[in-house]
N, C-alpha and C positions, 0 to 999 in steps of 0.2 A: 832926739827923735826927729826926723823929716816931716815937718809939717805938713807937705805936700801929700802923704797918703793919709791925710786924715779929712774927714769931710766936713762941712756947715756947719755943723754941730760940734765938733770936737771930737766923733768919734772915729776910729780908724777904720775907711774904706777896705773892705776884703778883697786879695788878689784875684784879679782875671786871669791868671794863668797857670799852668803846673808844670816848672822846669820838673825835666825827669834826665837822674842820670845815664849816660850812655855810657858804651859798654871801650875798653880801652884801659891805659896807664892814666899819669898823673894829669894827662890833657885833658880829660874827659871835659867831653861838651855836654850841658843840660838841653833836653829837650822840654816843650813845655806843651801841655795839652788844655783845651778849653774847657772851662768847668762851669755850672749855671751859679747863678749869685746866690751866695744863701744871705737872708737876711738878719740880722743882728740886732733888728728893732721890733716891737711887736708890732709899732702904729705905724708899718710901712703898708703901702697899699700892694695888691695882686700884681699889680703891674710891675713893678720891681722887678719881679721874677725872673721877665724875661732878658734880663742885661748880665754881664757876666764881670765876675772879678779879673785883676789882671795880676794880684803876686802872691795869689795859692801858691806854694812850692812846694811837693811832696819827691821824695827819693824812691820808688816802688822798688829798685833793685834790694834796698836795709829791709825791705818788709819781711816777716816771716810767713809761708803759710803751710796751711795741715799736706801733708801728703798721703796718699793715697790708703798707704794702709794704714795710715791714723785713723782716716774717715771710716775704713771698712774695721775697723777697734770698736769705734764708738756704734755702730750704728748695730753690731753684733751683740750687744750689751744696750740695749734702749730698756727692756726691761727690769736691767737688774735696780733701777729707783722702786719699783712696786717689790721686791724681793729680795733685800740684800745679801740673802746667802744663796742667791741664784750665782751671783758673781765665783764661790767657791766650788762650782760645781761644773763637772767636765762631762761632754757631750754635743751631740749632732745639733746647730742650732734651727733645722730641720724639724719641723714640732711630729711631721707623720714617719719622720727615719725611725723612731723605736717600733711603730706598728710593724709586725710580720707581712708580710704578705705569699700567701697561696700561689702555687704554683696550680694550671689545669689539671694536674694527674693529683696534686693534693686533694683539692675541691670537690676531686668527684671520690675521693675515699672518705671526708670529709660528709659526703649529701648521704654515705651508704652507711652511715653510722646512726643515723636518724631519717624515722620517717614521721610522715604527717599524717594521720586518719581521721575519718569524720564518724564519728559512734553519738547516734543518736542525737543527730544535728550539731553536735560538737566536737572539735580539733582535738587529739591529743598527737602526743608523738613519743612515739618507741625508739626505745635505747635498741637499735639490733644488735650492737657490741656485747653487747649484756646477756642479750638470749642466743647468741650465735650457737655457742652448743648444744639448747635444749631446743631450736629450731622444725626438728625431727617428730615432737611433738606430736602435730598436725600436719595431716596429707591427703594429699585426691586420690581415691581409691578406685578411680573409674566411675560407669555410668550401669545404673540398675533398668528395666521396664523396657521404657519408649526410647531409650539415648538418652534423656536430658534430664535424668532423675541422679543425682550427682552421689556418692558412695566419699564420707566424708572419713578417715581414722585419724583417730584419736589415740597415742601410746602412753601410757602413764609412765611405762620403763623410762622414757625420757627426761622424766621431769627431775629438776634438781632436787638435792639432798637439803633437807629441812633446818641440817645444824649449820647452814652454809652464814656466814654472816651476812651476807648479802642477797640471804634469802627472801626476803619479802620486797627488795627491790627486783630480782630476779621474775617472781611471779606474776607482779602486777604490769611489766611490761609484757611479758607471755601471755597475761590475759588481755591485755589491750589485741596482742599478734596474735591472739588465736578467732577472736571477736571478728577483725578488722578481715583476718582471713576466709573467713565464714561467710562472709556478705560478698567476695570476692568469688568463690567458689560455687557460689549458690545460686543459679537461673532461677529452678522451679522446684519442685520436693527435691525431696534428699534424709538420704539416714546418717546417721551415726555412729559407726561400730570403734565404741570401749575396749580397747586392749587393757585389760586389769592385769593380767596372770605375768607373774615373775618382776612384781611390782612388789618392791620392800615397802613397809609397813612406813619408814621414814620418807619415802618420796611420794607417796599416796598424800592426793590434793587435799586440803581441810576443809568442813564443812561450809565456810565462811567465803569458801576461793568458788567453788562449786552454787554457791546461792547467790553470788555474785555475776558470774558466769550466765545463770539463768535468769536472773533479774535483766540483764545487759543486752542480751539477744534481743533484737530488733522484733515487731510482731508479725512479720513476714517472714521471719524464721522460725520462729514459734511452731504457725499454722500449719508451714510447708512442711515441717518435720514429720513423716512419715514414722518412724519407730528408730530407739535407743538400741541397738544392740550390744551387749555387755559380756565378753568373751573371759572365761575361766572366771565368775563373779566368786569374791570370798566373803567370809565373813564378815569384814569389815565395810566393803560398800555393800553390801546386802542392809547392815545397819544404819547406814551413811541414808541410804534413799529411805530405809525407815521414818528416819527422822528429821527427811527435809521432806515427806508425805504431805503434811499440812501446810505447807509453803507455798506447793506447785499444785496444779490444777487437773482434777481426776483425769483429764482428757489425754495429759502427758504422762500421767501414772499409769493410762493402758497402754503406752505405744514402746515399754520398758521391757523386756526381754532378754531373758539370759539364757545363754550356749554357752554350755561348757565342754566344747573341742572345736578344734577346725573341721575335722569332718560336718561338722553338725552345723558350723557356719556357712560350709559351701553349698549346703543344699537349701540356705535361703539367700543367697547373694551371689551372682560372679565375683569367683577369686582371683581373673586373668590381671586385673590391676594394680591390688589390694597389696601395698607391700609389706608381709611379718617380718617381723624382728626375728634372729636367731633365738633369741633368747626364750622368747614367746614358743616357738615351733619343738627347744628342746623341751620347754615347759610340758607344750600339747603329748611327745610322747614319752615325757614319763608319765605323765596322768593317766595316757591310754596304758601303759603296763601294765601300771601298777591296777586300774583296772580290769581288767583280765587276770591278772595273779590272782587279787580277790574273787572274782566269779570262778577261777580254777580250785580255788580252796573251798568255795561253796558247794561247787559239784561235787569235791571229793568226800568232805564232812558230810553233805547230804546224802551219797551214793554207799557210804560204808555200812550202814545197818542192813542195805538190801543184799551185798556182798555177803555179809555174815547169814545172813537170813537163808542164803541159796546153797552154801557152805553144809548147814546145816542138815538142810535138806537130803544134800549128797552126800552127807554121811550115816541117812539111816536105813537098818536093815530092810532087805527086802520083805513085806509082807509085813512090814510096821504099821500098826494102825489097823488093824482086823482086816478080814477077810481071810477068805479059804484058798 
């Protein structure tokens, strides 16, 4: 060993310098670059530092290093240490690429599927997908009085079928949209008019949807309500308001009213608004027929003893009954 690059001590000074191979055949020249001293001792002082060795030799061309898409390998997989069977698993390394995203035309089909209401200082919100067909429901029937007395109907024809499996979700949004509707509709009074007639005994509301219903009405709609009109009323809700009697309050029990025809409704409401059902209307004139047939059969059974009676008459002899 060359004594000469060892120091004072005995131990071997470190190169000041870093031949580096250049580029060429078997000639190749080293180049050498300056490198800071590292020190080898622990009880050298700071000052050391600043001197440099002279026969560091490194060959940077023998080096290996990562290329590019090593780097972008690894750094695509940081997580798979917290998940190992992240690494078996193919996909967007994108964390928001599986979220969908809404197009404008979706979002606003999107916001008409659900609405927001406030009933009784609190939020709900209605499936309108859900009631889109019994919609029909409830409607503005025009204006009664002064203009601003609002003519609210009500169709029961509408309402869904009872055996539906998805009837009691069906309702309870309908009764949110009939509530939210009403408060919507409503300035100042306003009536009611009940379309009962040509309502199956299956799509007629239940006691429980109806006490609900009225429970839920704001007390400004209560108050304003001027009178129930209940058109073709049957047996059934005749019993119905029987027995929610005791529920409601005598003051709404007088404002309850039943017509049974449209003629009979137009003489207490403008009907220029007001729109019937077909169904309702062929209702109205079989009802009127068939009333009439009955009074034609009563004139006639009543009118026959007097027929017989005059028959009689003209058939007896002159001078029947004494005299000269």
């Amino acid at each position: 060993m060359d004594m000469s690059s060892e120091g004072g001590d005995g131990r071997p000074v470190p190169p000041t310098s870093l031949p580096l191979q250049g580029g060429g055949g078997g000639g190749a020249q080293r180049k050498k670059l300056s490198a800071p001293r590292i020190s080898l001792s622990l009880d050298q002082s700071e000052d050391d530092l600043g001197e440099t060795p002279d026969d560091l030799d490194i060959n940077v061309d023998d080096l290996d290093t990562p290329e590019e898409g090593d780097y972008l390998d690894y750094t695509d997989h940081e997580m798979d240490w917290d998940d190992p069977a992240a690494a078996n698993r193919s996909g967007p390394s994108d964390p928001y690429a599986s979220i969908p995203t809404y197009s404008a035309e979706e979002e606003r089909q999107d916001g008409r599927l659900w609405r927001a209401v406030v009933i009784g200082e609190q939020e709900h919100r209605i499936n309108m997908k859900v009631i889109e067909p019994y919609m029909r429901v409830v409607s503005h029937g025009g204006y009664y009085g002064n203009g601003v007395n609002a003519i609210i109907v009500f169709a029961a024809c509408f309402l869904p079928d009872s055996d539906r499996e998805d009837y009691h979700e069906i309702m309870e949004n309908l009764f949110l949209y009939v509530i939210s509707t009403l408060e919507l509709m409503v300035a100042e009074d306003y009536m009611i008019v009940y379309l009962n007639g040509a309502t199956p005994h299956r799509r007629m509301p239940g006691l429980g949807w109806l006490k609900k219903c009225y429970q839920m009405i704001d007390r400004r709609l209560r108050k304003n309500l001027k009178s129930f009109i209940i058109l073709h009323p049957s047996w059934f809700i005749r019993t119905i308001l029987a027995i929610t009697k005791p529920f409601i309050s005598a003051k709404f029990s007088s404002k309850i009213k039943y017509v049974n025809s449209l003629e009979e409704l137009q003489q207490l409401i403008p009907m220029d608004s007001v729109q019937i059902p077909e169904c309702i209307v062929r209702l109205d004139k079989e009802l009127k027929d068939t009333a009439e047939n009955s009074k034609m059969n009563s004139f006639l059974q009543g009118s026959e003893p007097v027929a017989q009676q005059a028959a009689s008459r003209t058939d007896r002899p002159n001078g029947a009954g004494g005299g000269s």
